[in-house]
C-alpha positions in Angstrom: -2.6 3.2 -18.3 -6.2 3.3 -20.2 -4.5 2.3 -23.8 -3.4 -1.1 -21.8 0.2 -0.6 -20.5 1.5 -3.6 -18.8 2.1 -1.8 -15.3 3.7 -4.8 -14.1 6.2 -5.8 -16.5 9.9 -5.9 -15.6 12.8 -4.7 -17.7 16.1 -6.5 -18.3 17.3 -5.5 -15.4 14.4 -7.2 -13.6 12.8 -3.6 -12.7 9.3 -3.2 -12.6 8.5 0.9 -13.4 7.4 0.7 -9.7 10.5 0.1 -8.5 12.3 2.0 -11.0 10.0 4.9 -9.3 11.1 3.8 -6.0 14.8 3.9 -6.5 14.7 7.4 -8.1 12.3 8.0 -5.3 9.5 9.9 -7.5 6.8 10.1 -5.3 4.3 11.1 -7.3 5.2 8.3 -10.0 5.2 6.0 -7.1 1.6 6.5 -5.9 0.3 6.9 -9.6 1.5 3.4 -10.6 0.3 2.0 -7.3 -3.2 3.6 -7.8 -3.2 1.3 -10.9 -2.2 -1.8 -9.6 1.5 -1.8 -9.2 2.8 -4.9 -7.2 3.4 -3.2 -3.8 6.1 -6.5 -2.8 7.8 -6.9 -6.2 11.5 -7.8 -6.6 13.9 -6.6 -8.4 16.9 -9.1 -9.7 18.9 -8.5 -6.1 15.8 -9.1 -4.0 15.4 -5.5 -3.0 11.4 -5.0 -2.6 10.3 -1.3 -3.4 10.2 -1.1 1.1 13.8 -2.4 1.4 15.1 0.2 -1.2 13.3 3.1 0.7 15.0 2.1 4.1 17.9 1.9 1.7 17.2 5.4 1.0 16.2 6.7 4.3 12.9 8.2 2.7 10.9 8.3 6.1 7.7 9.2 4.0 8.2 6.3 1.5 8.3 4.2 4.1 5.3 5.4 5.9 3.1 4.8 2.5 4.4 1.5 1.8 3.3 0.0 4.9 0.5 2.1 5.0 -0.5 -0.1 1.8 0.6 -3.4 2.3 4.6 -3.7 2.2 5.8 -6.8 3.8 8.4 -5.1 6.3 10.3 -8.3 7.1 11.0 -9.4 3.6 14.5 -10.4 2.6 16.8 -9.6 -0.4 19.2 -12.1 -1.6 22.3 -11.2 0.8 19.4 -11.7 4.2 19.2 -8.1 4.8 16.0 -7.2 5.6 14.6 -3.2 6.5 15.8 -3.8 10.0 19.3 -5.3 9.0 19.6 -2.4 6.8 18.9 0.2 9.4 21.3 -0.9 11.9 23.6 -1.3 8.8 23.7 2.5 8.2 23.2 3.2 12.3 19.8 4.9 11.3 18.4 3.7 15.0 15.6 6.1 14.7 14.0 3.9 11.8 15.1 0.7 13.7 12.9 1.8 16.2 9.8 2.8 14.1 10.4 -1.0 12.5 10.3 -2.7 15.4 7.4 -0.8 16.7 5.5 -1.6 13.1 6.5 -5.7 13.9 9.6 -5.8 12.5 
């Protein structure tokens, strides 16, 4: 990042590295790129924001951080699911809950 990477440019596949992070759910990655500026709400070509694909994922701690820093937890992808629509999807009603509880 100090030689002047682009932290926020997206691939041909519309993928930030942020959200590539996300989906391979690298942690580590994931709070390094944010700590340099990573959009936190980006989109990939589907609509899927880094927060949708962690529900997506059922990564409880994911999903802790990004609303922690800003994730917009009612934010749609192109088909109208949004975190909550996903959880009820895949009958994960303990994260339905914490959603609802967070303003979902």
């Amino acid at each position: 990042m100090s030689q002047g990477a682009k932290i926020n440019v997206k691939n041909k596949k519309g993928d930030t590295p942020f959200l590539i992070a996300c989906k391979n759910q690298n942690e580590d990655l994931i709070k390094y790129l944010f700590y340099y500026g990573a959009q936190i709400n980006v989109k990939d070509k589907k609509g899927n924001t880094p927060f949708l694909i962690a529900c997506k994922n059922r990564n409880e701690d994911l999903i802790k951080y990004l609303i922690y820093h800003g994730a917009k937890i009612n934010e749609q992808n192109k088909n109208g699911d949004t975190a909550l629509i996903i959880s009820c999807k895949q009958n994960n009603y303990k994260l339905a809950k914490y959603l609802v509880r967070q303003g979902a």
